[in-house]
One Martini backbone bead per residue (centre of mass of N, CA, C, O) as a GRO file, in nm:
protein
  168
    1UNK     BB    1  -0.178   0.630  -0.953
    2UNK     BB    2  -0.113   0.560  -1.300
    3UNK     BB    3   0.198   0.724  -1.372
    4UNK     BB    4   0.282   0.598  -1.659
    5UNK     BB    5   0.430   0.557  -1.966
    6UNK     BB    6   0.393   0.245  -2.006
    7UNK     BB    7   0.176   0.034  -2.067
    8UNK     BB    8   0.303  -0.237  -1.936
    9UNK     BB    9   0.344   0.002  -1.675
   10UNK     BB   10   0.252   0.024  -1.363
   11UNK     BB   11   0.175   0.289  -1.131
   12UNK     BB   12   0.109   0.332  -0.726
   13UNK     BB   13   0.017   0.587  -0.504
   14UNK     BB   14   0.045   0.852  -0.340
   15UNK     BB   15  -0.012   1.160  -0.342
   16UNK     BB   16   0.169   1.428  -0.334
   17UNK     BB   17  -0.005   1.605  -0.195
   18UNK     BB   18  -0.077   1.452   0.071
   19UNK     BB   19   0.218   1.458   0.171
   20UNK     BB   20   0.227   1.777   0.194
   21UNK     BB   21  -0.041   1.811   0.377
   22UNK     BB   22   0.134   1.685   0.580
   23UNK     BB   23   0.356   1.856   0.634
   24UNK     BB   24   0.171   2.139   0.679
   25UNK     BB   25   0.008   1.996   0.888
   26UNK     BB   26   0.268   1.945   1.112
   27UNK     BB   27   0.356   2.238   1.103
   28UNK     BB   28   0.139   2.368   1.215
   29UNK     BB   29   0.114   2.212   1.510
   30UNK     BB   30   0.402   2.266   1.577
   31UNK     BB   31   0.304   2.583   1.626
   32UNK     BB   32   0.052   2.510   1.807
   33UNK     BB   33   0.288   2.430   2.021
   34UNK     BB   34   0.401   2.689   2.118
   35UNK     BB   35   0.152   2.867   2.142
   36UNK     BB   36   0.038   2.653   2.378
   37UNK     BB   37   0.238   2.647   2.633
   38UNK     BB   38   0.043   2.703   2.875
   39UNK     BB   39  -0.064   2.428   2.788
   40UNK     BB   40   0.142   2.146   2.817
   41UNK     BB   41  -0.098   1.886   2.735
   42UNK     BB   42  -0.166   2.035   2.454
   43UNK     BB   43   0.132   2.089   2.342
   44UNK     BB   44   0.206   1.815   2.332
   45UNK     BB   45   0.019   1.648   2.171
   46UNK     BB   46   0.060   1.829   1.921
   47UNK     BB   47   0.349   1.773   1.886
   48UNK     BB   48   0.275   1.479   1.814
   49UNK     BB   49   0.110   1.508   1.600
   50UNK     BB   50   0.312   1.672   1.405
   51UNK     BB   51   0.513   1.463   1.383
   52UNK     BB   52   0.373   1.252   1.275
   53UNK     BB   53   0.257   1.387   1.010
   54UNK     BB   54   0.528   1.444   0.905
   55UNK     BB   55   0.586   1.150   0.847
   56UNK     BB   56   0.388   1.093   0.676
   57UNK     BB   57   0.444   1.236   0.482
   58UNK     BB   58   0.691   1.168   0.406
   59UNK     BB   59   0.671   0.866   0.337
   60UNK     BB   60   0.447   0.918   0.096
   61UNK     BB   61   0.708   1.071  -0.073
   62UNK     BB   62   0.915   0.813  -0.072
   63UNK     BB   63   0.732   0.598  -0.122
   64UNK     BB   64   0.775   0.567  -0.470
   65UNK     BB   65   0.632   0.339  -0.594
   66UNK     BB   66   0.427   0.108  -0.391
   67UNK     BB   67   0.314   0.003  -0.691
   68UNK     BB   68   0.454  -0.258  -0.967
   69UNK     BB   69   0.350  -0.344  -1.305
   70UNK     BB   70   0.496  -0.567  -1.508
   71UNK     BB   71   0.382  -0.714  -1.841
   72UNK     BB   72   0.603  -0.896  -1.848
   73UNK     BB   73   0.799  -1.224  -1.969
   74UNK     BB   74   0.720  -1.217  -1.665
   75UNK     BB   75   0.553  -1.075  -1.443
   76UNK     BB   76   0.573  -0.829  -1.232
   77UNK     BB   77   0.549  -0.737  -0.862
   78UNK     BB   78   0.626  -0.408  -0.688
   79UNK     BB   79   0.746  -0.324  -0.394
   80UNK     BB   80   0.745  -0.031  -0.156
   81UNK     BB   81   0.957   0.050   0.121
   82UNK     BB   82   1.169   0.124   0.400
   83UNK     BB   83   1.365  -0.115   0.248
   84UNK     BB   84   1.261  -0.151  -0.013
   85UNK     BB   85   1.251  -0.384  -0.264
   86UNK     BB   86   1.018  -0.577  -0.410
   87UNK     BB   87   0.996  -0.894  -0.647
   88UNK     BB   88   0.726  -1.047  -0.812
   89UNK     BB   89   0.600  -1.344  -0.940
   90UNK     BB   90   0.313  -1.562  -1.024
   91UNK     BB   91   0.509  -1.770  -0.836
   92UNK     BB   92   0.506  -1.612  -0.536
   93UNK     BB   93   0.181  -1.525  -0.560
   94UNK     BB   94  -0.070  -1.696  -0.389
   95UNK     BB   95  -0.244  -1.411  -0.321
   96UNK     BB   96  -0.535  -1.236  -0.421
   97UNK     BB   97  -0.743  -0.982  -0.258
   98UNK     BB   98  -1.037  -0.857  -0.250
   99UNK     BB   99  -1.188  -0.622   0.021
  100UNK     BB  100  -1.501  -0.552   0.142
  101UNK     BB  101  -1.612  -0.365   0.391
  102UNK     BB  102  -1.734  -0.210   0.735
  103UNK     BB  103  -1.699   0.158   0.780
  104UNK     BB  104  -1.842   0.381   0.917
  105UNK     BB  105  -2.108   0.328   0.702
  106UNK     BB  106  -1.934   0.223   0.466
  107UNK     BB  107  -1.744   0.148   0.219
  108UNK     BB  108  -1.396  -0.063   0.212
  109UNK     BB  109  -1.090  -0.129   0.069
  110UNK     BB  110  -0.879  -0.439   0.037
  111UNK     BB  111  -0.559  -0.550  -0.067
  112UNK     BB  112  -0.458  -0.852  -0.076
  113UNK     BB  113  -0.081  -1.025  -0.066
  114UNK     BB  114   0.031  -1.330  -0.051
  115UNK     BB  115   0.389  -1.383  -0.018
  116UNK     BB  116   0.652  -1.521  -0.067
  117UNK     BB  117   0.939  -1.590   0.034
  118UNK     BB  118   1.241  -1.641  -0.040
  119UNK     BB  119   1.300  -1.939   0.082
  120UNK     BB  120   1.078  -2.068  -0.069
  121UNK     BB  121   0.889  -2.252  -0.246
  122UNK     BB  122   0.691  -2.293  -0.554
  123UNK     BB  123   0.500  -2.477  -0.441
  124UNK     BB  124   0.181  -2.647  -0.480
  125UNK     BB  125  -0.094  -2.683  -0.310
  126UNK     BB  126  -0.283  -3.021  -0.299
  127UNK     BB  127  -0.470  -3.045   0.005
  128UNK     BB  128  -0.735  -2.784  -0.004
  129UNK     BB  129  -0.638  -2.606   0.185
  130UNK     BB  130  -0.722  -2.322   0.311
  131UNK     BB  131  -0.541  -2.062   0.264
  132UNK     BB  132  -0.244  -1.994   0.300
  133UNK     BB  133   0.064  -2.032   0.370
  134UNK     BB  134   0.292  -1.994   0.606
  135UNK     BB  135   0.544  -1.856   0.423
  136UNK     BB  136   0.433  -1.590   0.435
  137UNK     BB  137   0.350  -1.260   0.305
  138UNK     BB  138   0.126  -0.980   0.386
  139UNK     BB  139  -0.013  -0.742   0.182
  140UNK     BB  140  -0.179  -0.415   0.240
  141UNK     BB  141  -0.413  -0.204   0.044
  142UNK     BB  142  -0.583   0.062  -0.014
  143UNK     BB  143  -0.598   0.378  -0.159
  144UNK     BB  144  -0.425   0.546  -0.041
  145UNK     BB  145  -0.166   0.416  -0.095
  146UNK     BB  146  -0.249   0.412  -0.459
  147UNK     BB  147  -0.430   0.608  -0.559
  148UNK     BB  148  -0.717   0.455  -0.621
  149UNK     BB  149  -0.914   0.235  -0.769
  150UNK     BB  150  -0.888  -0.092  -0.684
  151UNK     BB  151  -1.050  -0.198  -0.939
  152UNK     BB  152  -0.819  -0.097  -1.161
  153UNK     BB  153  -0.600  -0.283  -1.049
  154UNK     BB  154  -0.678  -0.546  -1.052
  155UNK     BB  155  -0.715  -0.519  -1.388
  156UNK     BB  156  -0.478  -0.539  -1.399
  157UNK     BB  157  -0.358  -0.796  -1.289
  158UNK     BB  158  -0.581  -0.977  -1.453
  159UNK     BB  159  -0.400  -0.921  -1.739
  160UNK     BB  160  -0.107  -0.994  -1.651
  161UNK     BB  161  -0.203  -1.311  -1.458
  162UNK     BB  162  -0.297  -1.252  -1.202
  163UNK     BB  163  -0.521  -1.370  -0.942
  164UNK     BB  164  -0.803  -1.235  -0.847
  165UNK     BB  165  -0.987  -1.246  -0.545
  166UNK     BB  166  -1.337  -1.144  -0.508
  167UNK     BB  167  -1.517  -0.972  -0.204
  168UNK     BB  168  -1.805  -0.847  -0.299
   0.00000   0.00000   0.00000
């Protein structure tokens, strides 16, 4: 969802309904474990199912906004997760894939995105091989991650400056 006030910053993020739908549906869960006591297998079972559930809801919640786009000169490109923000610019950013995939009968998309390390060099490879470079990480964003359609996201970064490869 790109919930941004000015036009050049965009930022997307899981909605919040779903964080707190998690944190809910962890809750009935973890109640429906202590309900079904008489059997232990299935009482521990929704018990580990409720912490996850719940766990999920609040990093939902707590990582806010997942990925942030301001389209000043130079573009930046902010992470986010639960170590902290990282912020890259069009130089640190060495590819952008858009990929849609067939999972269970449907299409569904992922962004990757593989940046550089703090300590790697900004130059660019210039023998031909494909993929990225050792020095990179890998970033993959989802719908869910980001709460809109990837195609939205992609048209913002390639406003912005940044080249997005796409394998539709």
């Amino acid at each position: 969802m790109d919930n941004s006030a000015d036009p050049s910053t965009h930022a997307w993020s899981t909605p919040v309904g779903a964080g707190i739908a998690g944190c809910i549906g962890g809750v009935i869960l973890l109640g429906g474990a202590v309900v079904v006591s008489n059997d232990p297998a299935g009482s521990v079972l929704m018990g580990i199912a409720g912490v996850l559930l719940v766990a999920l809801g609040v990093y939902t919640l707590l990582v806010r906004p997942r990925l942030e786009l301001s389209a000043g000169r130079p573009a930046t490109l902010t992470v986010r997760g639960l170590t902290g923000r990282r912020s890259y610019t069009p130089d640190r950013v060495e590819r952008i894939r858009l990929l849609s995939m067939r999972r269970v009968g449907r299409r569904v998309g992922q962004l990757e995105i593989d940046v550089l390390d703090d300590d790697a060099d900004t130059f660019r490879r210039d023998d031909g091989s494909a993929g990225p470079r050792a020095d990179t990480r890998l970033l993959v964003f989802s719908r869910w991650d980001l709460g809109t359609d990837l195609m939205s996201v992609v048209d913002a970064l390639r406003a912005a400056g940044f080249h997005v490869d796409d394998d539709r």
